[in-house]
C-alpha positions in Angstrom: -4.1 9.4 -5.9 -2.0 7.8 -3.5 -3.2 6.5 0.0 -1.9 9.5 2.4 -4.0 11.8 0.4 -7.0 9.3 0.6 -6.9 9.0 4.2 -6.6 12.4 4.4 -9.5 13.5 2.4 -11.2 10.4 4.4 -10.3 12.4 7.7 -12.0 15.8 6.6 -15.0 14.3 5.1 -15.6 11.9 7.6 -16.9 13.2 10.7 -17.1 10.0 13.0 -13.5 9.7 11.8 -11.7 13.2 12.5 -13.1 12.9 16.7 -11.0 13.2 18.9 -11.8 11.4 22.1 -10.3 13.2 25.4 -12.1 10.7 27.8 -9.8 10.1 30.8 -6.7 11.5 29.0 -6.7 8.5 26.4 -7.5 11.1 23.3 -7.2 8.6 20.2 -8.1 9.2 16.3 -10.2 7.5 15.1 -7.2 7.0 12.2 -5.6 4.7 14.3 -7.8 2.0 13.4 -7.2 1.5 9.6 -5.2 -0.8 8.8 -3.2 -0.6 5.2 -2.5 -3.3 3.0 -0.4 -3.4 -0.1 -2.1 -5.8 -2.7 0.6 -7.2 -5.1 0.8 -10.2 -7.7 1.6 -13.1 -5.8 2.4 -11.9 -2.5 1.3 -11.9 0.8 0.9 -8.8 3.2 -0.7 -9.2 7.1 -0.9 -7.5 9.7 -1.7 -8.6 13.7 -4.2 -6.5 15.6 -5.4 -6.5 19.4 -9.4 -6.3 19.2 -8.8 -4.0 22.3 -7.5 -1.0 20.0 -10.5 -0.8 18.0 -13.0 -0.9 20.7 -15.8 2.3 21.1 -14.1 3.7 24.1 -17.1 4.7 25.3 -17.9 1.0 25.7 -14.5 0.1 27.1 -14.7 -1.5 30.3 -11.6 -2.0 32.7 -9.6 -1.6 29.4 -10.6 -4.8 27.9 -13.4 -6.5 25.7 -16.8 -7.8 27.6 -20.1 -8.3 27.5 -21.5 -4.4 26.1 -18.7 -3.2 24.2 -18.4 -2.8 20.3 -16.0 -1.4 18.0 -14.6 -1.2 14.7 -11.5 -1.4 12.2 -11.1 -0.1 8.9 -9.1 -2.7 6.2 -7.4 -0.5 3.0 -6.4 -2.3 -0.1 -4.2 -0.3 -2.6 -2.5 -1.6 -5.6 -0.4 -0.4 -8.5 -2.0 -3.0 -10.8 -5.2 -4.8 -11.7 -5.6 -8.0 -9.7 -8.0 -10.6 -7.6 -7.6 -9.9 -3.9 -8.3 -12.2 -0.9 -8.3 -11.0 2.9 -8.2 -13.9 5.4 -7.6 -13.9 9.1 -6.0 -15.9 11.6 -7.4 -16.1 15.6 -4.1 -16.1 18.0 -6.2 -17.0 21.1 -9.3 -17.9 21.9 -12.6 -15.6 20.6 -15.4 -15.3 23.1 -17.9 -17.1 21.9 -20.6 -14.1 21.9 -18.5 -11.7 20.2 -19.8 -10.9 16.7 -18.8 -9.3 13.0 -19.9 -7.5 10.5 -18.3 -6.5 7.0 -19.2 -3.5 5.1 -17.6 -2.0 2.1 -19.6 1.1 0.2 -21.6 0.9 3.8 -23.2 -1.8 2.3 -23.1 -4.9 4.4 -21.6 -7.6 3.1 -21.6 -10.9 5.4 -22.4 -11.2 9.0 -21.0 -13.9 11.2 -19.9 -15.1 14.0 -15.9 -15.8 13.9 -13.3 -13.5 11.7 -12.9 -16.6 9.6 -16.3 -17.0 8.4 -16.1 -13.4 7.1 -13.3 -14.8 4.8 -15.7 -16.0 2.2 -17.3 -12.8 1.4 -14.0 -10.5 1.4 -12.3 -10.8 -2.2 -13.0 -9.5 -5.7 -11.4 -7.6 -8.0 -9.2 -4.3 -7.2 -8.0 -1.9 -10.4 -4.8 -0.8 -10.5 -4.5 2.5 -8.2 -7.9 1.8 -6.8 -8.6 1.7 -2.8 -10.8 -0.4 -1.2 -12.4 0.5 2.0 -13.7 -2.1 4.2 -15.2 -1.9 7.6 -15.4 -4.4 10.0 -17.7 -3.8 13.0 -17.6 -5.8 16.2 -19.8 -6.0 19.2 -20.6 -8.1 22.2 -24.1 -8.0 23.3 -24.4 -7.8 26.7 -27.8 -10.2 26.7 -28.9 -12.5 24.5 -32.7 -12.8 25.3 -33.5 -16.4 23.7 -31.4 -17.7 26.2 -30.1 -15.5 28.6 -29.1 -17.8 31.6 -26.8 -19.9 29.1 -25.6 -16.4 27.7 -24.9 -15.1 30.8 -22.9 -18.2 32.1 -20.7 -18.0 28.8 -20.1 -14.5 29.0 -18.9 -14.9 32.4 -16.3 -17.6 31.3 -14.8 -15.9 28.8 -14.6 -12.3 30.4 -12.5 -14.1 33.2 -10.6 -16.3 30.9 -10.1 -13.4 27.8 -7.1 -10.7 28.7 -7.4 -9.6 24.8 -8.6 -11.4 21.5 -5.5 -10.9 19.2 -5.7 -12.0 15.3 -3.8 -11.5 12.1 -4.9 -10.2 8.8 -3.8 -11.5 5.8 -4.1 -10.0 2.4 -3.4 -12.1 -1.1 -2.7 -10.9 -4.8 -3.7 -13.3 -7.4 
């Protein structure tokens, strides 16, 4: 089974992922947001993503990230032999500090956290050969956080002003 004919099949049985979304002529598949990695013996594969084009768009605001929105990207592993995998990532710029992940594979969750890189620790194992993994990572920015909402609110203002787009790379390892 190779991966065209995965995503494919992934597309008709998935019905979140076949929408098409005509909002304010920016239709969009929800395709668009999986990201393909070759895992190989040794060798390094990455990609870099703007955390802009995997938001909800109907969360978008002003056609960047803030306080409310949410979103999610889809990580693929494929490999034509049996190996240990590792997925890192890499923060270009500055995440705000309220923005949030979560990691699913199986839609079992697998780690929570707050930064891309803490997520690091919980994203390897062991792929067979012709396998595909399927990981989601979900995103969101809560608009309030009610423990402390004046000190929320103060850093959410800072980094919506400060943040044009959170940009990161993904890396993926073969051992």
């Amino acid at each position: 089974q190779n991966i065209d004919d995965f995503l494919f099949l992934k597309l008709l049985s998935n019905g979140n992922s076949s929408k098409i979304n005509n909002k304010e002529n920016n239709s969009q598949i929800q395709s668009d947001k999986i990201y393909k990695f070759k895992v190989s013996y040794k060798n390094l594969d990455f990609k870099t993503i703007n955390l802009s084009k995997t938001v909800n768009q109907e969360t978008l605001l002003y056609e960047k990230i803030a306080p409310g929105t949410s979103g999610s990207f889809n990580i693929l592993l494929y490999s034509d032999m049996a190996l240990r995998y590792k997925i890192k990532f890499d923060s270009i710029n500055r995440k705000p500090q309220n923005l949030r992940f979560k990691a699913l594979k199986d839609n079992n969750v697998l780690c929570e956290a707050n930064t891309l890189e803490e997520l690091e620790k919980d994203l390897s194992g062991n792929i067979d050969k012709n396998q595909i993994i399927d990981i989601t990572i979900n995103w969101y920015w809560d608009f309030e956080n009610l423990d402390n909402k004046q000190a929320t609110d103060m850093q959410d203002t800072k980094d919506s002003e400060n943040i044009k787009k959170y940009e990161f790379s993904i890396y993926t390892f073969g051992e």
